[in-house]
mmCIF entry with sequence, helices, sheets and N, C-alpha, C, O atoms, coordinates in Angstrom:
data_MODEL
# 
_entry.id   MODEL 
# 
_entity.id                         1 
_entity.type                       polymer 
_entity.pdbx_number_of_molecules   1 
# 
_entity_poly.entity_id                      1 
_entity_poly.type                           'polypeptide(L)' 
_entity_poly.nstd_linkage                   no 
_entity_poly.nstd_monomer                   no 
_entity_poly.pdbx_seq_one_letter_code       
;(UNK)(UNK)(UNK)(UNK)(UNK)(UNK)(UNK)(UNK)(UNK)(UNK)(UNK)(UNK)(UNK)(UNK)(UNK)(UNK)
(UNK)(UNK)(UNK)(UNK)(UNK)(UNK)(UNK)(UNK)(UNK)(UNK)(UNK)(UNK)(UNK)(UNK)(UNK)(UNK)
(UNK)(UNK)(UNK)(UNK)(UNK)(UNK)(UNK)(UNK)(UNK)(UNK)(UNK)(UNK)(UNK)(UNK)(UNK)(UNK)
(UNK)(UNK)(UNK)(UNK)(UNK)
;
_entity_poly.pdbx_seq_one_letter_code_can   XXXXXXXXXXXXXXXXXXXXXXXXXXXXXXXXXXXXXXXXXXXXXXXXXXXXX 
_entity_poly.pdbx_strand_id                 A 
# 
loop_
_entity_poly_seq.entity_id 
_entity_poly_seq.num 
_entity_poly_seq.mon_id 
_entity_poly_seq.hetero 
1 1  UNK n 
1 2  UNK n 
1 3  UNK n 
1 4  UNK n 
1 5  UNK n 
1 6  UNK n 
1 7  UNK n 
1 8  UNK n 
1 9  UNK n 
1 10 UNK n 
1 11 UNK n 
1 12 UNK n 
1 13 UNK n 
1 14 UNK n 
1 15 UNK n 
1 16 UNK n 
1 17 UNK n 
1 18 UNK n 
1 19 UNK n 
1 20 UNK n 
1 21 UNK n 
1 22 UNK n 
1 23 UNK n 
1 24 UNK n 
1 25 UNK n 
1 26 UNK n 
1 27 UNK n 
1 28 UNK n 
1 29 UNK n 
1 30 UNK n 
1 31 UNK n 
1 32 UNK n 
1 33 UNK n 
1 34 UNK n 
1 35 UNK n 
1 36 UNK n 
1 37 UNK n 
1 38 UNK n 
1 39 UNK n 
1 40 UNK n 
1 41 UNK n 
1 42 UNK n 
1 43 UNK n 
1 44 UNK n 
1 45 UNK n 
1 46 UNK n 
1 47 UNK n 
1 48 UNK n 
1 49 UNK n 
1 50 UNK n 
1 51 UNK n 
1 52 UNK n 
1 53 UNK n 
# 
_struct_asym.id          A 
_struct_asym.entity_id   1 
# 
loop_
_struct_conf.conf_type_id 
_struct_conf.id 
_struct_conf.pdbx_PDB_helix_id 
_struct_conf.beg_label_comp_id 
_struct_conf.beg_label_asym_id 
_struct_conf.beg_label_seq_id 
_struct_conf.pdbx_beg_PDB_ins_code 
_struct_conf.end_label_comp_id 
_struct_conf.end_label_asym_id 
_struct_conf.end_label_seq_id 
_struct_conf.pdbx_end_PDB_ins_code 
_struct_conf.beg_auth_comp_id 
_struct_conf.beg_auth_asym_id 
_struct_conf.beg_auth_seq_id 
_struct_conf.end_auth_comp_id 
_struct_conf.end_auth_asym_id 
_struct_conf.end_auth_seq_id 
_struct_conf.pdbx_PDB_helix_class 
_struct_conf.details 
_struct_conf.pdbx_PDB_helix_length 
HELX_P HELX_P1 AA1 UNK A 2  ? UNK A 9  ? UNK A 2  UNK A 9  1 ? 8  
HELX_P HELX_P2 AA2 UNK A 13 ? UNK A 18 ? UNK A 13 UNK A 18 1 ? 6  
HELX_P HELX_P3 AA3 UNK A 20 ? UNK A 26 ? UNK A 20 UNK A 26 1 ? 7  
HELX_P HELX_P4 AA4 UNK A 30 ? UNK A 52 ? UNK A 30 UNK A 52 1 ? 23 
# 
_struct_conf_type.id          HELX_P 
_struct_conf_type.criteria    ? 
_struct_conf_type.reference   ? 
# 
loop_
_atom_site.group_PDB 
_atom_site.id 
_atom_site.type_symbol 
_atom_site.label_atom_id 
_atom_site.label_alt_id 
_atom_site.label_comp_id 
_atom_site.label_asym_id 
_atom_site.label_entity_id 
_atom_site.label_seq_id 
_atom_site.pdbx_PDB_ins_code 
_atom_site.Cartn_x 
_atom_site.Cartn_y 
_atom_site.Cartn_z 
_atom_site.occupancy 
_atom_site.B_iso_or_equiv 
_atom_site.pdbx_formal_charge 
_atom_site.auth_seq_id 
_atom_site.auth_comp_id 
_atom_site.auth_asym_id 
_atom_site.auth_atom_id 
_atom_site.pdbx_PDB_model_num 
ATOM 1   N N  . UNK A 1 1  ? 262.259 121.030 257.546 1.00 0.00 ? 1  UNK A N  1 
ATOM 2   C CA . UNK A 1 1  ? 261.453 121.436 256.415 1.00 0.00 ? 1  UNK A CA 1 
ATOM 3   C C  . UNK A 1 1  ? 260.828 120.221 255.729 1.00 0.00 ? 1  UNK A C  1 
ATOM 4   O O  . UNK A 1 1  ? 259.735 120.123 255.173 1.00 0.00 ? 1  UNK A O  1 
ATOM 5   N N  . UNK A 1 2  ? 261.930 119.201 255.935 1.00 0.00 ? 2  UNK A N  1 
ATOM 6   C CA . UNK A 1 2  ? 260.836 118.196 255.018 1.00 0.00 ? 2  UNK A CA 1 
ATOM 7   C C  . UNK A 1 2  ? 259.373 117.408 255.788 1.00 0.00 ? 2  UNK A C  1 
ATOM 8   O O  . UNK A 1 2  ? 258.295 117.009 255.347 1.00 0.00 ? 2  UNK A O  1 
ATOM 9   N N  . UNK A 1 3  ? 259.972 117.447 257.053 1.00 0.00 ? 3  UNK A N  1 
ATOM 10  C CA . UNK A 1 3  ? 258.935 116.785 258.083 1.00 0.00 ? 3  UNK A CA 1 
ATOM 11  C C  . UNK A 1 3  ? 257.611 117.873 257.428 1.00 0.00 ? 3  UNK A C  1 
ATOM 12  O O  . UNK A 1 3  ? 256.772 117.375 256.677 1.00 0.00 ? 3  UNK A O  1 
ATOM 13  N N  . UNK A 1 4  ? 257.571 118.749 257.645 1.00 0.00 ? 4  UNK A N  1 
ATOM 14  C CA . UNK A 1 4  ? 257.015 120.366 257.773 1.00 0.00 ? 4  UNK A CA 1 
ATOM 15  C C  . UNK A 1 4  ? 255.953 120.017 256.416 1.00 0.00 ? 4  UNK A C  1 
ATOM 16  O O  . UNK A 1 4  ? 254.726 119.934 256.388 1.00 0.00 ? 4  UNK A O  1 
ATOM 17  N N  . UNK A 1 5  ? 257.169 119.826 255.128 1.00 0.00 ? 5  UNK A N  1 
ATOM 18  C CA . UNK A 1 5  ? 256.334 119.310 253.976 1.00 0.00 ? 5  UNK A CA 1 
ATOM 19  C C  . UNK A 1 5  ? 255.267 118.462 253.744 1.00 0.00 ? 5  UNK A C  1 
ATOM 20  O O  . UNK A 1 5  ? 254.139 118.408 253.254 1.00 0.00 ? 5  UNK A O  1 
ATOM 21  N N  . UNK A 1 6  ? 256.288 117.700 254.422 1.00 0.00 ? 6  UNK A N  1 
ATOM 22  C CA . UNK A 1 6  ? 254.966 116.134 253.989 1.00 0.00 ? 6  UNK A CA 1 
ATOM 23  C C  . UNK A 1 6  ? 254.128 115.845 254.907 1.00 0.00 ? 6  UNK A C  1 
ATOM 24  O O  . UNK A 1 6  ? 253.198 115.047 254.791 1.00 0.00 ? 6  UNK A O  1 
ATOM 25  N N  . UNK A 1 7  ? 254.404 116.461 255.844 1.00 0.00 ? 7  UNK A N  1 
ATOM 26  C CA . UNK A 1 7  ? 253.095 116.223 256.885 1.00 0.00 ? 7  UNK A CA 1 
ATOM 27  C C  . UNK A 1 7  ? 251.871 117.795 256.646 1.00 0.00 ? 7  UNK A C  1 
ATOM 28  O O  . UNK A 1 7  ? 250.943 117.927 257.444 1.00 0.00 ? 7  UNK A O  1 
ATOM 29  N N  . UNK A 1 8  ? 252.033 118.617 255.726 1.00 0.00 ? 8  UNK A N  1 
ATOM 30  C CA . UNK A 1 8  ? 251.155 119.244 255.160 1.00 0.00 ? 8  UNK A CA 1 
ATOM 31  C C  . UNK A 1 8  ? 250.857 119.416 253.937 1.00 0.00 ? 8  UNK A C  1 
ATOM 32  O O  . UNK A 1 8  ? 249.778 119.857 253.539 1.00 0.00 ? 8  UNK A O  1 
ATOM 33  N N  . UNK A 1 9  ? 251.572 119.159 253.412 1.00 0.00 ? 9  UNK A N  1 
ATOM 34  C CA . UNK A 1 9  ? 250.694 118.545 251.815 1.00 0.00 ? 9  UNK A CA 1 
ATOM 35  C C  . UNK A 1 9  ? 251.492 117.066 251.433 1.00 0.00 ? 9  UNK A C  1 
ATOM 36  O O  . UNK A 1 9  ? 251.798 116.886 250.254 1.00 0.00 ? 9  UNK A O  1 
ATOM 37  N N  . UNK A 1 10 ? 251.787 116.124 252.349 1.00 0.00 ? 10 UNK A N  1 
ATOM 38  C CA . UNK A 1 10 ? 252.071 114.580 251.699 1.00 0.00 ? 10 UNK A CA 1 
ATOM 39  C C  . UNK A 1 10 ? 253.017 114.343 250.815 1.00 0.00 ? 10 UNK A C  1 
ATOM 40  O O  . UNK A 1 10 ? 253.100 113.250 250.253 1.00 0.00 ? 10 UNK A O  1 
ATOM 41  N N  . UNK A 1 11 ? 253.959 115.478 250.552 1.00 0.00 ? 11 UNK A N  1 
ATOM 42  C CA . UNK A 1 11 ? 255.309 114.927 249.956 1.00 0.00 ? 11 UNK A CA 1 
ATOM 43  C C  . UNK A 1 11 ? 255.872 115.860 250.191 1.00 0.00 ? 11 UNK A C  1 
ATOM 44  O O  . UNK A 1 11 ? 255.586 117.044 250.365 1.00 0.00 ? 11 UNK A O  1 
ATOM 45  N N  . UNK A 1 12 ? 257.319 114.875 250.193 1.00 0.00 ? 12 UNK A N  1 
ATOM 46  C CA . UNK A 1 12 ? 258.547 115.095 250.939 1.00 0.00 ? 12 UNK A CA 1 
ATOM 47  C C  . UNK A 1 12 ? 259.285 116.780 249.294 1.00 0.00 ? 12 UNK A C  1 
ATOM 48  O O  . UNK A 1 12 ? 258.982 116.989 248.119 1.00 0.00 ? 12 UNK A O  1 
ATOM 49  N N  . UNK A 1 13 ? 260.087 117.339 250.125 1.00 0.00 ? 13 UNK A N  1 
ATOM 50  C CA . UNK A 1 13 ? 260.626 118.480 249.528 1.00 0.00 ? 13 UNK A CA 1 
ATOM 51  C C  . UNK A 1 13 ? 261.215 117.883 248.319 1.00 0.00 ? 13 UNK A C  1 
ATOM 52  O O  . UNK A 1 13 ? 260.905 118.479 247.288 1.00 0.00 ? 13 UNK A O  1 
ATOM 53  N N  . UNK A 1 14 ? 262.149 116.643 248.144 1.00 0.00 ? 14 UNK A N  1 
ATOM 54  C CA . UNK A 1 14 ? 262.882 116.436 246.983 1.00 0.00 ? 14 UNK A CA 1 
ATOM 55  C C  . UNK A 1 14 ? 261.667 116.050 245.999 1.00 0.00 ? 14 UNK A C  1 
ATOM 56  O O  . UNK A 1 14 ? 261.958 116.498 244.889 1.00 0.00 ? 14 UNK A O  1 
ATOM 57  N N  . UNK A 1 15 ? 260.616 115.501 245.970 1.00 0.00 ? 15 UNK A N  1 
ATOM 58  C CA . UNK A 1 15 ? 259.662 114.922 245.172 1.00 0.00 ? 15 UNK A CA 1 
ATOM 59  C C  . UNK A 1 15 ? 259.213 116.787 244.658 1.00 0.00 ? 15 UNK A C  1 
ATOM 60  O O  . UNK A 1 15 ? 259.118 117.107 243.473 1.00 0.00 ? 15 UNK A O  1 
ATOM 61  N N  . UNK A 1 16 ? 259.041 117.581 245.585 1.00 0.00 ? 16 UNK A N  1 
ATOM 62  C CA . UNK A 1 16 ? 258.083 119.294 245.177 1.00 0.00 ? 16 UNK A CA 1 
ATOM 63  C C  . UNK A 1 16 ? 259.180 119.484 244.236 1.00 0.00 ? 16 UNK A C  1 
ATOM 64  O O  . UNK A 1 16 ? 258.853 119.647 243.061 1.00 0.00 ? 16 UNK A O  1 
ATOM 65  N N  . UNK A 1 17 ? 260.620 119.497 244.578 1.00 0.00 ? 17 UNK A N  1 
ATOM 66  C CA . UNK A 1 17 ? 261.268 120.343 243.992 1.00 0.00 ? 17 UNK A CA 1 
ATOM 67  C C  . UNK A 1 17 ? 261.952 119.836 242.598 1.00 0.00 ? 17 UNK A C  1 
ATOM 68  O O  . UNK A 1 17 ? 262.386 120.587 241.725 1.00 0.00 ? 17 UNK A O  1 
ATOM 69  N N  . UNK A 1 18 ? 261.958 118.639 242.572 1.00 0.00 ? 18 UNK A N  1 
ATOM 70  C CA . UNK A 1 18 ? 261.815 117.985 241.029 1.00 0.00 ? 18 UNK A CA 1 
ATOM 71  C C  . UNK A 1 18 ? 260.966 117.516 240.087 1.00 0.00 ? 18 UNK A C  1 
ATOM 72  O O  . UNK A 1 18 ? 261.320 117.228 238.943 1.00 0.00 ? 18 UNK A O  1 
ATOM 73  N N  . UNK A 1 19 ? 259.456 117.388 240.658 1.00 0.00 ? 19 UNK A N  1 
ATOM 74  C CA . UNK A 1 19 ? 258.222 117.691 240.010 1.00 0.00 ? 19 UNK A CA 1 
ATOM 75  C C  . UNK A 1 19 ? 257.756 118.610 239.732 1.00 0.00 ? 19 UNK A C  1 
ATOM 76  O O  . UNK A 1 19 ? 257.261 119.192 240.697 1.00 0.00 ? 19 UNK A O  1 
ATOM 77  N N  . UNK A 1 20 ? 257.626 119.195 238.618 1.00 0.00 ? 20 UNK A N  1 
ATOM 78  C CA . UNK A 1 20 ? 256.636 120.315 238.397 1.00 0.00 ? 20 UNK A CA 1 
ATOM 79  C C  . UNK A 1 20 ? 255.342 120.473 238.556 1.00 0.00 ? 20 UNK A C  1 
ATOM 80  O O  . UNK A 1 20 ? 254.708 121.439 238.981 1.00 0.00 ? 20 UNK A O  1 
ATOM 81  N N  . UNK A 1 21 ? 254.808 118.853 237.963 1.00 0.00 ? 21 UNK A N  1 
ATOM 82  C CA . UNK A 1 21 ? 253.097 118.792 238.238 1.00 0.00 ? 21 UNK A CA 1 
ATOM 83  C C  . UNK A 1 21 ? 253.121 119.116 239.871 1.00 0.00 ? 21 UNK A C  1 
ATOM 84  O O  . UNK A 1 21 ? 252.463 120.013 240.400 1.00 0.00 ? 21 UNK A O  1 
ATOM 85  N N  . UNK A 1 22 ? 254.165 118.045 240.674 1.00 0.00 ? 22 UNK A N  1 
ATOM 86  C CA . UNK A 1 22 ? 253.640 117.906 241.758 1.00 0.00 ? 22 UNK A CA 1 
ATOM 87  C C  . UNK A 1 22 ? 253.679 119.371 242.687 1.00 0.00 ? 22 UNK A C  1 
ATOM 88  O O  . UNK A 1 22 ? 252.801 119.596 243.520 1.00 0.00 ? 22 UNK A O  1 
ATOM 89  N N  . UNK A 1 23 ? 254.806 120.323 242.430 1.00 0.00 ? 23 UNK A N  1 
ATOM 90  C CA . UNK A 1 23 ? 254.915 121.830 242.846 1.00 0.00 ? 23 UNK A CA 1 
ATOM 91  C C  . UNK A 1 23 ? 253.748 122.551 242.435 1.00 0.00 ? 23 UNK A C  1 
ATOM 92  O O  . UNK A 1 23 ? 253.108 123.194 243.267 1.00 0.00 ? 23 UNK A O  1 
ATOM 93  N N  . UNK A 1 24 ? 253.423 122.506 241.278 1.00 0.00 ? 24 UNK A N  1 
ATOM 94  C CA . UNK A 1 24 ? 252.090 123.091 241.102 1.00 0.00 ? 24 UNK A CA 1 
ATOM 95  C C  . UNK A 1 24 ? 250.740 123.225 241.369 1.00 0.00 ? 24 UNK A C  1 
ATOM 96  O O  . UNK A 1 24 ? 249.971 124.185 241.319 1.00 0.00 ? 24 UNK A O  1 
ATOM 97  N N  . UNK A 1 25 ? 250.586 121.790 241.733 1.00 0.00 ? 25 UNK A N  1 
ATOM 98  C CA . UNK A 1 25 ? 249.314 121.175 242.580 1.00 0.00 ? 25 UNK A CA 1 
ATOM 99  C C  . UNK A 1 25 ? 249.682 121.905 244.460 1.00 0.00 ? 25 UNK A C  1 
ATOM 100 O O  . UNK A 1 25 ? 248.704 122.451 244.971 1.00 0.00 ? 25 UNK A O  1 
ATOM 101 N N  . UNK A 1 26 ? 250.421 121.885 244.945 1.00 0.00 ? 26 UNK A N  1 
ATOM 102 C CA . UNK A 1 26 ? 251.347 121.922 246.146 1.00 0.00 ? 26 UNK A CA 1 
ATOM 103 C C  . UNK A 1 26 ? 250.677 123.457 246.257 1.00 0.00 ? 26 UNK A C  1 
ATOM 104 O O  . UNK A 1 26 ? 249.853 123.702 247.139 1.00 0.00 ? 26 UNK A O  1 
ATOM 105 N N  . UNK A 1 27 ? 251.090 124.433 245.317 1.00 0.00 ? 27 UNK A N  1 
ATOM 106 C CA . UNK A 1 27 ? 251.028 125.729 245.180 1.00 0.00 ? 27 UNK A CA 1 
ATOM 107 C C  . UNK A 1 27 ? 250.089 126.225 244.827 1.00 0.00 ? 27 UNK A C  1 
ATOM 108 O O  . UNK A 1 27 ? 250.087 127.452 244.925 1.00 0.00 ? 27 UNK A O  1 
ATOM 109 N N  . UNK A 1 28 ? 248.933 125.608 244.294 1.00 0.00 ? 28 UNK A N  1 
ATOM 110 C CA . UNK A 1 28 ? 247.784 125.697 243.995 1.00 0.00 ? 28 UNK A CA 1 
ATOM 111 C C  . UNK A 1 28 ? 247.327 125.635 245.343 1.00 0.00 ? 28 UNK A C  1 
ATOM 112 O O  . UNK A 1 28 ? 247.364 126.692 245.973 1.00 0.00 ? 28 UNK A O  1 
ATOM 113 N N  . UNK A 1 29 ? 246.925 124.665 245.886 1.00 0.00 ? 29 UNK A N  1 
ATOM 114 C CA . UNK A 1 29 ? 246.693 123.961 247.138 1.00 0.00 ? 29 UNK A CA 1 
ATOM 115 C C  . UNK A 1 29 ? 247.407 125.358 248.097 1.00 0.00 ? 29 UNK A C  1 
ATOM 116 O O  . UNK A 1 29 ? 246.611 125.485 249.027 1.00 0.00 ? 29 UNK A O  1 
ATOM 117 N N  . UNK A 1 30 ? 248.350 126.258 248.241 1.00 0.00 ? 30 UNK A N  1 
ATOM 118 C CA . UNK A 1 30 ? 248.578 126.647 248.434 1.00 0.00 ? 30 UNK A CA 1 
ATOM 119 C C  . UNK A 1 30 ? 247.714 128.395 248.695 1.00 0.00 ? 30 UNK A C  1 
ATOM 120 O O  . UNK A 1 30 ? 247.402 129.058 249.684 1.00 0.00 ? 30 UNK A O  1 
ATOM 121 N N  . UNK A 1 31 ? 247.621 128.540 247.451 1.00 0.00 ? 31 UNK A N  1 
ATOM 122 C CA . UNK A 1 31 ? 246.807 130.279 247.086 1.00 0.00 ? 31 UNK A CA 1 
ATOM 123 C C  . UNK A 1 31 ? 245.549 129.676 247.525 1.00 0.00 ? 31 UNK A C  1 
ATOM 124 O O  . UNK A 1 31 ? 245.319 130.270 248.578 1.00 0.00 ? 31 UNK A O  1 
ATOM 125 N N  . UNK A 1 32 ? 244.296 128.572 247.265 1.00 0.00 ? 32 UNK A N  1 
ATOM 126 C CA . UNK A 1 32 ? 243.364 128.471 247.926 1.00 0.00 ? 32 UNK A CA 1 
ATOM 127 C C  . UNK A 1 32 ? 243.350 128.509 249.308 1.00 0.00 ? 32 UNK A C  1 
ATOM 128 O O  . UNK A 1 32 ? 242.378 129.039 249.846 1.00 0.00 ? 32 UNK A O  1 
ATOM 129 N N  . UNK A 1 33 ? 244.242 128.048 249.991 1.00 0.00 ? 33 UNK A N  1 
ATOM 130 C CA . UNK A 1 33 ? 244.191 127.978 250.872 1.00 0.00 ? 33 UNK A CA 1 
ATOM 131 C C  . UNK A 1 33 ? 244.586 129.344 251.901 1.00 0.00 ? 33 UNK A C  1 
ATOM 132 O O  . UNK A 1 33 ? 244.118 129.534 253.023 1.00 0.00 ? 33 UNK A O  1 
ATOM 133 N N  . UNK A 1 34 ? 245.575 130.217 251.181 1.00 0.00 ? 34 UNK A N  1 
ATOM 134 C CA . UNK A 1 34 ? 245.599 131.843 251.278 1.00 0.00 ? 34 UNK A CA 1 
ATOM 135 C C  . UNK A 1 34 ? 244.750 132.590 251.454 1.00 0.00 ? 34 UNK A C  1 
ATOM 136 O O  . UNK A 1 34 ? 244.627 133.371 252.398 1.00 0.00 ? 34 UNK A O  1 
ATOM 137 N N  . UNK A 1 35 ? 243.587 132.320 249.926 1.00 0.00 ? 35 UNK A N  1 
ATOM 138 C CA . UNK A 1 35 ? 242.365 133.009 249.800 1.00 0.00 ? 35 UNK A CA 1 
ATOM 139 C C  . UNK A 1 35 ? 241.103 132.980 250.710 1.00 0.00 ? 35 UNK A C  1 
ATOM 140 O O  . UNK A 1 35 ? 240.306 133.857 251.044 1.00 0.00 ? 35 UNK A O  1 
ATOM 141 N N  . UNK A 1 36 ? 241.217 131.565 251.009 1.00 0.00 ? 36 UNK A N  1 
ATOM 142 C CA . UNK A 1 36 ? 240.276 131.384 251.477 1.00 0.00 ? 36 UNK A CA 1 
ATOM 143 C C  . UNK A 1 36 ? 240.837 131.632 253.261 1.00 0.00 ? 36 UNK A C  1 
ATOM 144 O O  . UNK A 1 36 ? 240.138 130.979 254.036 1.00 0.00 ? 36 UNK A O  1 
ATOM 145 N N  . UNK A 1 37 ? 241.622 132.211 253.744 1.00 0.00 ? 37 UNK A N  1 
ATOM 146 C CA . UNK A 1 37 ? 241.910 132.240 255.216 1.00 0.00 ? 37 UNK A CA 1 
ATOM 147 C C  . UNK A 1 37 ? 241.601 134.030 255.283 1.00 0.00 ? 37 UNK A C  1 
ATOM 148 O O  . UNK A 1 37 ? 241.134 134.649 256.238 1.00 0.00 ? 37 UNK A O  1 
ATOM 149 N N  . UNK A 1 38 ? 242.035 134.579 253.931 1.00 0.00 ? 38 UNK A N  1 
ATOM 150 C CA . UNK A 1 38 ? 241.470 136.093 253.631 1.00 0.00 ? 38 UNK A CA 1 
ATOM 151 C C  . UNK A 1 38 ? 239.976 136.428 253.935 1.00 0.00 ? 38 UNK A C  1 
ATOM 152 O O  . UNK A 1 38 ? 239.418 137.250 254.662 1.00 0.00 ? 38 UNK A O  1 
ATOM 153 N N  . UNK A 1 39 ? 239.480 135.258 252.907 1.00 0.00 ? 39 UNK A N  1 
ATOM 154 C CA . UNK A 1 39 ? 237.906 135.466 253.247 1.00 0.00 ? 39 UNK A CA 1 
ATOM 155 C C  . UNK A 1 39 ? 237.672 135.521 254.851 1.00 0.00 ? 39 UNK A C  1 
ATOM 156 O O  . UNK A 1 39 ? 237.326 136.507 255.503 1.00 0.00 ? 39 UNK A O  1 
ATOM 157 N N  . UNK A 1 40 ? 237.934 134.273 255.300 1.00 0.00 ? 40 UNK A N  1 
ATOM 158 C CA . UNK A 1 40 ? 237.591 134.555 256.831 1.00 0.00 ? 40 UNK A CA 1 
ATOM 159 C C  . UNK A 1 40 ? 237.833 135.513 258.029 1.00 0.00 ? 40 UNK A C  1 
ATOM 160 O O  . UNK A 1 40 ? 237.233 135.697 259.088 1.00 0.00 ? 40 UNK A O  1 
ATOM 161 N N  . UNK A 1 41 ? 239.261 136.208 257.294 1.00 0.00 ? 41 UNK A N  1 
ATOM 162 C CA . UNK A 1 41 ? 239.451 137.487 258.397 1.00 0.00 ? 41 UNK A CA 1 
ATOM 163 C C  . UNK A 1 41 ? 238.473 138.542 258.022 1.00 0.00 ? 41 UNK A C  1 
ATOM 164 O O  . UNK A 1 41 ? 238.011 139.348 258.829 1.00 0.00 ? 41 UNK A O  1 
ATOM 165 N N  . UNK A 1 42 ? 238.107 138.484 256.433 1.00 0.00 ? 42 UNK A N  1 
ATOM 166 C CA . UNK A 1 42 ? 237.577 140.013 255.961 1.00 0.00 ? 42 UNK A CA 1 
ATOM 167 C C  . UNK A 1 42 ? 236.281 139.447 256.538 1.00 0.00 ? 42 UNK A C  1 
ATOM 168 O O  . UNK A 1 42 ? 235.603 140.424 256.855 1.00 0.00 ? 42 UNK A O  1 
ATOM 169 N N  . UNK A 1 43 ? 235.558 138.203 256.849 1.00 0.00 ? 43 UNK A N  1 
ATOM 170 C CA . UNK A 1 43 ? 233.995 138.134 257.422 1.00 0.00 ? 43 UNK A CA 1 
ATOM 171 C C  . UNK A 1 43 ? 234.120 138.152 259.042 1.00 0.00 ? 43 UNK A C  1 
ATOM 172 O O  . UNK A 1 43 ? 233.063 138.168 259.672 1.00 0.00 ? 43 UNK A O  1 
ATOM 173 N N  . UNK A 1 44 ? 235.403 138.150 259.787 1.00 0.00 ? 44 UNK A N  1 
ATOM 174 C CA . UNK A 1 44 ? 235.607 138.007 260.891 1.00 0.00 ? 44 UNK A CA 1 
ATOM 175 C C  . UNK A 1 44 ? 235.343 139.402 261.719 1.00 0.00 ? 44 UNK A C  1 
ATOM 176 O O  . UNK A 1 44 ? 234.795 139.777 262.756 1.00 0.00 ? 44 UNK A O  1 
ATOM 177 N N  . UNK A 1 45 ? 236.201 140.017 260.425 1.00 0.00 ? 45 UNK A N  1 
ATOM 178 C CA . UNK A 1 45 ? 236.205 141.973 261.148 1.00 0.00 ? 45 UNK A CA 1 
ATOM 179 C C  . UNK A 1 45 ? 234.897 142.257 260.590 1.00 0.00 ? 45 UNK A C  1 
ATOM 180 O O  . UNK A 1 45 ? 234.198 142.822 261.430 1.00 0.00 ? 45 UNK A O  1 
ATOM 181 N N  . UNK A 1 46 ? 234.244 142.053 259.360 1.00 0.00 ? 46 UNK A N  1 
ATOM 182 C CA . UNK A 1 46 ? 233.167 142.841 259.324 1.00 0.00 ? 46 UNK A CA 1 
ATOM 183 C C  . UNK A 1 46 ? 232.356 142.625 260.378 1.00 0.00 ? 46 UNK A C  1 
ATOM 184 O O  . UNK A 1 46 ? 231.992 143.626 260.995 1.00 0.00 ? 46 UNK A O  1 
ATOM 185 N N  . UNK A 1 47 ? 231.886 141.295 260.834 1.00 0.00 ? 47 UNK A N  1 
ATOM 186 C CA . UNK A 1 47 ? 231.198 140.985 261.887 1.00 0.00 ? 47 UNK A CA 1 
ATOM 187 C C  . UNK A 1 47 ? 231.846 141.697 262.944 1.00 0.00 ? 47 UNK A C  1 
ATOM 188 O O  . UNK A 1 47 ? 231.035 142.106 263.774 1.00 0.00 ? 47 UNK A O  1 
ATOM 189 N N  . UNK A 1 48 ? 232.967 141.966 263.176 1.00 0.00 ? 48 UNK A N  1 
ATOM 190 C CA . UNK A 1 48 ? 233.326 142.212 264.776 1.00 0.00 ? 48 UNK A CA 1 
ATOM 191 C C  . UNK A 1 48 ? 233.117 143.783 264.734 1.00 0.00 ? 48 UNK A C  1 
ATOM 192 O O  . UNK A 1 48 ? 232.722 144.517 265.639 1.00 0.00 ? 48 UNK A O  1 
ATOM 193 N N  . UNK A 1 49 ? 233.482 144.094 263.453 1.00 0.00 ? 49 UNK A N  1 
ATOM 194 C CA . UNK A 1 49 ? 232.789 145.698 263.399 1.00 0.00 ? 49 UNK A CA 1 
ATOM 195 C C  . UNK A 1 49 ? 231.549 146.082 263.350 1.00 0.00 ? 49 UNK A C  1 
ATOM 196 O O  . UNK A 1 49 ? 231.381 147.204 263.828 1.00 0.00 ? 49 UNK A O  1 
ATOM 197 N N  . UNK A 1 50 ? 230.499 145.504 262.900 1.00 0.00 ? 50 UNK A N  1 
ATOM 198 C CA . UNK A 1 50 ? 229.178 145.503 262.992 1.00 0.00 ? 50 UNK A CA 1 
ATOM 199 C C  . UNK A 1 50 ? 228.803 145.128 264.527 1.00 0.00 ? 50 UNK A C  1 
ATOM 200 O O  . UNK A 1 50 ? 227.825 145.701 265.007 1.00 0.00 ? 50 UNK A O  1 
ATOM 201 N N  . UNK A 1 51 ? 229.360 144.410 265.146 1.00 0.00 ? 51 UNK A N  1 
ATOM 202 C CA . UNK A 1 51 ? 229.179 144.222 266.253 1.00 0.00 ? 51 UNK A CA 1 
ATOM 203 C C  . UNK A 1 51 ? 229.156 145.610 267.811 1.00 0.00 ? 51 UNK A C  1 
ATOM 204 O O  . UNK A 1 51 ? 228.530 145.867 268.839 1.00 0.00 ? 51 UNK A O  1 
ATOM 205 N N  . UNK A 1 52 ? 230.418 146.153 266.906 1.00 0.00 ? 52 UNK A N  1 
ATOM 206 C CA . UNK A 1 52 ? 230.952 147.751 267.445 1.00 0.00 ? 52 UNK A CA 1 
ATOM 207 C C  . UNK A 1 52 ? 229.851 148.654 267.813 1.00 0.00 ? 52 UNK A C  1 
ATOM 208 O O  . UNK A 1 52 ? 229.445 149.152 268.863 1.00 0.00 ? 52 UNK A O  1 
ATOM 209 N N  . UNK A 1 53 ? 229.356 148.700 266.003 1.00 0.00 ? 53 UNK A N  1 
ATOM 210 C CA . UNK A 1 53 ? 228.627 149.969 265.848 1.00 0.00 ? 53 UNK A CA 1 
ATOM 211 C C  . UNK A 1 53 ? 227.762 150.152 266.553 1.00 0.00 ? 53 UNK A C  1 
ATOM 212 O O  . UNK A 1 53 ? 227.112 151.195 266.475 1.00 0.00 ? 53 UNK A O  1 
# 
């Protein structure tokens, strides 16, 4: 898990889990990165469904 950590957002688990700024930024960094993988399935199927019709 820590490898896992810091090699995707650059710090190690004990630094996330006793920083707050730094968990928050982490988790932020986090939901954008959620949202924006949403966007791409919901433009992926519309296209692949338009493609259908």
């Amino acid at each position: 898990m820590e490898k896992a950590m810091h090699g995707s957002r650059g710090v190690g688990y004990e630094v996330y889990r006793q920083n707050h700024e730094v968990r928050m930024n982490v988790e932020r960094q986090r939901e954008e990165e959620y949202v924006e993988s949403r966007r791409l399935v919901a433009d992926h199927n519309r296209k692949f469904t338009n493609h259908i019709s």
